[in-house]
PyMOL CGO cylinders between C-alpha atoms (Angstrom):
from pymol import cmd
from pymol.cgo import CYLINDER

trace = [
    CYLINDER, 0.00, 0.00, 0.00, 2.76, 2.17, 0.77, 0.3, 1, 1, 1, 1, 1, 1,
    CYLINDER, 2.76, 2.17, 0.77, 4.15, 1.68, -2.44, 0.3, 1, 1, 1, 1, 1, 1,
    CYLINDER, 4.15, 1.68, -2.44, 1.21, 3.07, -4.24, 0.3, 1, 1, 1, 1, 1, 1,
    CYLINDER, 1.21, 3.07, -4.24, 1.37, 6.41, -2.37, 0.3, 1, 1, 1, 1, 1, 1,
    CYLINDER, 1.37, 6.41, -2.37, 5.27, 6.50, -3.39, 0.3, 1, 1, 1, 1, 1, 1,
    CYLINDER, 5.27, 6.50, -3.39, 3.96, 5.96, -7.27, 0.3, 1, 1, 1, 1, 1, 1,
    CYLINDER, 3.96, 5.96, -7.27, 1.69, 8.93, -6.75, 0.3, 1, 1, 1, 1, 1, 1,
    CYLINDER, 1.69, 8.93, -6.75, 4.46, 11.37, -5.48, 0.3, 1, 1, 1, 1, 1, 1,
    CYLINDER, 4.46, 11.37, -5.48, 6.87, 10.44, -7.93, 0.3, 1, 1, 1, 1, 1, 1,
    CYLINDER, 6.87, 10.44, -7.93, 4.29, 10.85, -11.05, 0.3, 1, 1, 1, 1, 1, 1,
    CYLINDER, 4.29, 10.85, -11.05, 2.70, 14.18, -9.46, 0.3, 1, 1, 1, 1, 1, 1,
    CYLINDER, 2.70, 14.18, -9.46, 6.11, 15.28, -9.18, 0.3, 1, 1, 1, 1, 1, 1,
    CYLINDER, 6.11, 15.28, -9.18, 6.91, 13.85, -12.71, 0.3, 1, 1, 1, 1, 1, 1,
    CYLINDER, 6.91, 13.85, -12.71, 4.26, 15.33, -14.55, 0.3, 1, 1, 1, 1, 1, 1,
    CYLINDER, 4.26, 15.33, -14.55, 5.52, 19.14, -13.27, 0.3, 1, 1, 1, 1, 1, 1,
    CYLINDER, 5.52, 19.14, -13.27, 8.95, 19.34, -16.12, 0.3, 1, 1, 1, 1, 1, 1,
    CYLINDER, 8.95, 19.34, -16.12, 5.88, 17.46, -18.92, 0.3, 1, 1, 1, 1, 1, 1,
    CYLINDER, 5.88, 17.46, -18.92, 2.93, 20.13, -18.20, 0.3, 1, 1, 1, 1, 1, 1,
    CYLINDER, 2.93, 20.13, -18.20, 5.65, 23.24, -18.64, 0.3, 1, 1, 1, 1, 1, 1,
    CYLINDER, 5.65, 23.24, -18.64, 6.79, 22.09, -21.74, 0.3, 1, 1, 1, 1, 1, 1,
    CYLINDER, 6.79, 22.09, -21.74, 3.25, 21.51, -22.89, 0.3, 1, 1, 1, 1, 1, 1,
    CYLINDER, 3.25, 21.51, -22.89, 2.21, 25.29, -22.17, 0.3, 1, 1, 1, 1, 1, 1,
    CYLINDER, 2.21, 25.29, -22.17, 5.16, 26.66, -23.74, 0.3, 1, 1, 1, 1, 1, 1,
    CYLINDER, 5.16, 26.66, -23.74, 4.60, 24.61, -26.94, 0.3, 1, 1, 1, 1, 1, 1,
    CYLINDER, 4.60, 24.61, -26.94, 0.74, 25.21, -26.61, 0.3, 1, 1, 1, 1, 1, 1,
    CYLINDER, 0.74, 25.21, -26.61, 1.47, 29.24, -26.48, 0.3, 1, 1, 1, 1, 1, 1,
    CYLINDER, 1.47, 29.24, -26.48, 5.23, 29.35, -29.09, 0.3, 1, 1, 1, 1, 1, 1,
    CYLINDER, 5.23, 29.35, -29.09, 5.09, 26.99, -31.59, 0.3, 1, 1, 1, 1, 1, 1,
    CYLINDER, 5.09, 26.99, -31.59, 2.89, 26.57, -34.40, 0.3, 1, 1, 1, 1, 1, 1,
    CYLINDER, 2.89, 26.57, -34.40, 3.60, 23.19, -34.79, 0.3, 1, 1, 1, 1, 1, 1,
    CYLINDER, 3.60, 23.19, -34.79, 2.44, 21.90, -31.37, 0.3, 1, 1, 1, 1, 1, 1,
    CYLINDER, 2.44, 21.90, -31.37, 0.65, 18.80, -31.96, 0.3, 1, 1, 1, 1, 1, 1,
    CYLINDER, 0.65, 18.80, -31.96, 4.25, 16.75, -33.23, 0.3, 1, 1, 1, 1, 1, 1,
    CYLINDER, 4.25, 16.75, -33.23, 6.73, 18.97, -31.09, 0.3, 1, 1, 1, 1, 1, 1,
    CYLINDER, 6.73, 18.97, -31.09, 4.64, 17.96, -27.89, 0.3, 1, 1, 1, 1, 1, 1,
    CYLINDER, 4.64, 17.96, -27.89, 4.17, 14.08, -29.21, 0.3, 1, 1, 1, 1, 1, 1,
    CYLINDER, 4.17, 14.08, -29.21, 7.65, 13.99, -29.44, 0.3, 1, 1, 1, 1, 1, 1,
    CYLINDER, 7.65, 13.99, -29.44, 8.39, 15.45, -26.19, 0.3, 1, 1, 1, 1, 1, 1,
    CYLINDER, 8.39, 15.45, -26.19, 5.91, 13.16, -24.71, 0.3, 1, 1, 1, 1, 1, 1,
    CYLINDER, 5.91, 13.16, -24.71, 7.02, 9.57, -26.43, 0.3, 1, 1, 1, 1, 1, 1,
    CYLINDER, 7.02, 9.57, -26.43, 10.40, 11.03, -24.55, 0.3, 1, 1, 1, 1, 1, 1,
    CYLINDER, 10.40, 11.03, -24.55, 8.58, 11.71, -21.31, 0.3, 1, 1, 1, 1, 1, 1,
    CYLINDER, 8.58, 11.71, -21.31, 6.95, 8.93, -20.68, 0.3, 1, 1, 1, 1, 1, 1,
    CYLINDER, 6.95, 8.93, -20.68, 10.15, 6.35, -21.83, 0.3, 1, 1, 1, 1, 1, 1,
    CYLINDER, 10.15, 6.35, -21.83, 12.43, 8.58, -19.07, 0.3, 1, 1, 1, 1, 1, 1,
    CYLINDER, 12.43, 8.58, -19.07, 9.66, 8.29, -16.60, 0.3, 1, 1, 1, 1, 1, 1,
    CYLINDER, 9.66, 8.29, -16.60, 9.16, 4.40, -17.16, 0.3, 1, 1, 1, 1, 1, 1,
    CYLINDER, 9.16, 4.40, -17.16, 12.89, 4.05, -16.77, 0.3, 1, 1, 1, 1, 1, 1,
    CYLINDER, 12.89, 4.05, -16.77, 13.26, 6.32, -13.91, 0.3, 1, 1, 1, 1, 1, 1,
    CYLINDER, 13.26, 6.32, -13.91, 9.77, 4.73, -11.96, 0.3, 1, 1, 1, 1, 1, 1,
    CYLINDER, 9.77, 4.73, -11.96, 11.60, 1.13, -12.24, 0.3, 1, 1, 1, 1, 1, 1,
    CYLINDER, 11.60, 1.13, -12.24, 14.82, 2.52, -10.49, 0.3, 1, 1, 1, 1, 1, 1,
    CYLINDER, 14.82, 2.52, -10.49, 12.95, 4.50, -7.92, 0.3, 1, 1, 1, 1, 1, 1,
    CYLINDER, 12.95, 4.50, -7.92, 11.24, 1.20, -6.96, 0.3, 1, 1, 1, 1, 1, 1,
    CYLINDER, 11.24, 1.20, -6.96, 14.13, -1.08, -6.95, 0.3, 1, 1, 1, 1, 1, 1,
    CYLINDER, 14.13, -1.08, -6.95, 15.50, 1.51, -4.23, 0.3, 1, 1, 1, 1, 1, 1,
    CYLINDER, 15.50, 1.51, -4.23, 12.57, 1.78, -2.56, 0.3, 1, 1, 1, 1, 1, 1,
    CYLINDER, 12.57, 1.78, -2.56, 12.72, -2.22, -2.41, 0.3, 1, 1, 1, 1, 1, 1,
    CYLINDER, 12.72, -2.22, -2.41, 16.10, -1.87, -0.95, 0.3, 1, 1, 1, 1, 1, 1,
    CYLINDER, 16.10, -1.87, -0.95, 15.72, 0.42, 1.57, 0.3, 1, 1, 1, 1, 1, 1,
    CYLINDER, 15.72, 0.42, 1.57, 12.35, -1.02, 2.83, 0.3, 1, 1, 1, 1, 1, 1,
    CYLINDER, 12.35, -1.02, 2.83, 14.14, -4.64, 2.77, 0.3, 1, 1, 1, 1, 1, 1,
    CYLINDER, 14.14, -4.64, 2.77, 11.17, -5.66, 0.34, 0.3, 1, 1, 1, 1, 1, 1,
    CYLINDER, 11.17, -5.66, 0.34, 13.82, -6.93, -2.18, 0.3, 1, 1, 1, 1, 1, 1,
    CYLINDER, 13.82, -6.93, -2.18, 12.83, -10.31, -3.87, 0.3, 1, 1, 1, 1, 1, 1,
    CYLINDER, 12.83, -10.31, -3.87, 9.87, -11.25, -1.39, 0.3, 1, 1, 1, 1, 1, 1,
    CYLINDER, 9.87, -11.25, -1.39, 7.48, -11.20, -4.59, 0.3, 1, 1, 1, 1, 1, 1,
    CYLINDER, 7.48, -11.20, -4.59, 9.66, -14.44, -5.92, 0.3, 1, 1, 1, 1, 1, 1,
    CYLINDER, 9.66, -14.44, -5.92, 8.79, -16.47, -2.64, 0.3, 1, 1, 1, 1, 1, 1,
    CYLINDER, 8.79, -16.47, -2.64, 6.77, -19.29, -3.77, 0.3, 1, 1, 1, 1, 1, 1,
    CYLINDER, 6.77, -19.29, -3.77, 3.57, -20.03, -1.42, 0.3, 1, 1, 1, 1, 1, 1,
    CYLINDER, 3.57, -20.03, -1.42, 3.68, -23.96, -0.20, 0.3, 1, 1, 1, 1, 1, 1,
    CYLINDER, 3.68, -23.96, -0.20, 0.57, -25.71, 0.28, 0.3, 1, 1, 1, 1, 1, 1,
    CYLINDER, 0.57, -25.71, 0.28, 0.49, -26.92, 4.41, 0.3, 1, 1, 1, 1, 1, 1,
    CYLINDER, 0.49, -26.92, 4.41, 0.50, -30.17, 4.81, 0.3, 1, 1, 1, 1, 1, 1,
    CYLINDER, 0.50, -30.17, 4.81, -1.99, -29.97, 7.03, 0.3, 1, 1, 1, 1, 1, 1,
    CYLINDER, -1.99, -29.97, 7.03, -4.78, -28.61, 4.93, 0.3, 1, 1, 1, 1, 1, 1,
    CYLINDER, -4.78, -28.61, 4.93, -6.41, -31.62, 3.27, 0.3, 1, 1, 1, 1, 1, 1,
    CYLINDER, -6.41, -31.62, 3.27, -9.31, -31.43, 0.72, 0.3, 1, 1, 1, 1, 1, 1,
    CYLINDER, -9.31, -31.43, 0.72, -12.58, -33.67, 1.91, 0.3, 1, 1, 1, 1, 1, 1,
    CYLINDER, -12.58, -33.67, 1.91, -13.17, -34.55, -1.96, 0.3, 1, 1, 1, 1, 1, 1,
    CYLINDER, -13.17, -34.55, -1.96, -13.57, -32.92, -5.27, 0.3, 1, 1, 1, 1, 1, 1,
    CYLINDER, -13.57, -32.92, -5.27, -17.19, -31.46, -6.90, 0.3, 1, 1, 1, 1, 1, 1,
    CYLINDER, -17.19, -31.46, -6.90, -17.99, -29.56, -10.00, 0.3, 1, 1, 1, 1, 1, 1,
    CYLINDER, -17.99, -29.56, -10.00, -18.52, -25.80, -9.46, 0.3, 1, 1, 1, 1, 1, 1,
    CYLINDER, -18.52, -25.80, -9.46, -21.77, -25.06, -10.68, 0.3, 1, 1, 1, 1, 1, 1,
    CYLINDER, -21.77, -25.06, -10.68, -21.18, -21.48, -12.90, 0.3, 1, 1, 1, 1, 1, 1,
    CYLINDER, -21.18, -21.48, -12.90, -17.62, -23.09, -14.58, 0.3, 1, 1, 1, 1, 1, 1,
    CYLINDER, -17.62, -23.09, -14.58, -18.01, -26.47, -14.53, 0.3, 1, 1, 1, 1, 1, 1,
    CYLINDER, -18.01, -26.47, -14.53, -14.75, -27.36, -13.48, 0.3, 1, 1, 1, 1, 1, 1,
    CYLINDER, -14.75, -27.36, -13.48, -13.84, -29.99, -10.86, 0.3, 1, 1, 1, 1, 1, 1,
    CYLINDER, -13.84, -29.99, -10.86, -12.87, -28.10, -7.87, 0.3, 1, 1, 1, 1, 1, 1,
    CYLINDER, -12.87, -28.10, -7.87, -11.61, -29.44, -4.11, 0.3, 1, 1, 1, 1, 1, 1,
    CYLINDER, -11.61, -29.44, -4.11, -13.58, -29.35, -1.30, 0.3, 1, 1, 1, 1, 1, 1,
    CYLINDER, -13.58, -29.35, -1.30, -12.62, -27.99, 2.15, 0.3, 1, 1, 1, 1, 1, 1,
    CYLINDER, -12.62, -27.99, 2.15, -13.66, -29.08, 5.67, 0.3, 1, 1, 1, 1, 1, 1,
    CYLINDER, -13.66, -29.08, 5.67, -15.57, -25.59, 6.97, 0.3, 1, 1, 1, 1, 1, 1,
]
cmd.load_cgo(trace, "trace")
């Protein structure tokens, strides 16, 4: 959750250099439409780039680093009663004690 409020500071923050070269282009240059196209394409490849660093630092700092590859075992403890068909997909599904 945390994560998504640091996504939302760095692209408000991010969007500040874009939306001043927009109104410049928007009130100097004829040719706005391509000018700004370009500028964006550039934008939002730097901003991709520069997201995907921020996070891997954030990972670091926060210790977060690699706990998305941890693979969830089944407990052995947790056994299925039996198997029945679920009724909207009509695949075979297990059953588990309530």
């Amino acid at each position: 959750m945390v994560l998504y409020f640091a996504f939302t500071q760095f692209y408000a923050l991010a969007l500040i250099p874009i939306s001043v070269v927009g109104v410049i282009s928007y009130f100097l240059l004829p040719a706005y439409d391509v000018l700004y196209a370009i500028a964006l394409i550039v934008w939002n490849v730097g901003f991709k780039h520069a997201w995907d660093r921020r996070q891997r630092e954030l990972a670091i700092q926060w210790r977060t680093r690699g706990v998305t590859n941890l693979v969830e075992q089944r407990r052995a403890a947790y056994i299925t009663e039996g198997e029945k068909v679920h009724e909207i997909t009509g695949e075979k599904v297990r059953t588990f004690p309530r």
